[in-house]
N, C-alpha and C positions, 0 to 999 in steps of 0.2 A: 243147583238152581242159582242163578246169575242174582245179583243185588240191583236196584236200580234207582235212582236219587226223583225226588218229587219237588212239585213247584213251589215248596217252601222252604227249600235251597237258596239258602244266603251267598252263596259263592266265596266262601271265608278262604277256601281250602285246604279246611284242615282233614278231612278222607283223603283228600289228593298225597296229604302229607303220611300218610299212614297204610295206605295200599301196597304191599311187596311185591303188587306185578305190575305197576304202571298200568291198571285198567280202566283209570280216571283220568279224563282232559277237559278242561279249564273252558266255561263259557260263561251264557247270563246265568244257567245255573251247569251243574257240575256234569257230567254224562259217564256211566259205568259200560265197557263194553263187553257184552256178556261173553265174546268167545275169548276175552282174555282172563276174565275174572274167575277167581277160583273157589267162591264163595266161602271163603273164610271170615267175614265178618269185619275185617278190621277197620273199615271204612264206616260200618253201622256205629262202634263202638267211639267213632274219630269226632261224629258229627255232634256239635253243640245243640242243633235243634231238633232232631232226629229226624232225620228229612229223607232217610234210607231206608229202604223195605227190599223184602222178597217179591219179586216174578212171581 
């Protein structure tokens, strides 16, 4: 189950910095692409406001 970032995304980028498969790309707020992501968490764990959840 892919992760995917909500509208209370600061756009800090700090998941972007923590992601090991590049599945994060940089906007007004952050976007997870679920056929890359490999739902290991480390993006959830990355985010200062926890702005990342489960599909």
């Amino acid at each position: 189950m892919a992760h995917r970032i909500t509208d209370s995304c600061l756009a800090c980028g700090a998941c972007q910095s923590t992601c090991p498969v590049d599945a994060i790309t940089e906007g007004d707020i952050y976007k997870i692409d679920p056929e890359v992501c490999v739902d290991c968490g480390a993006c959830k764990a990355g985010c200062p406001v926890d702005a990342i959840e489960e599909e």
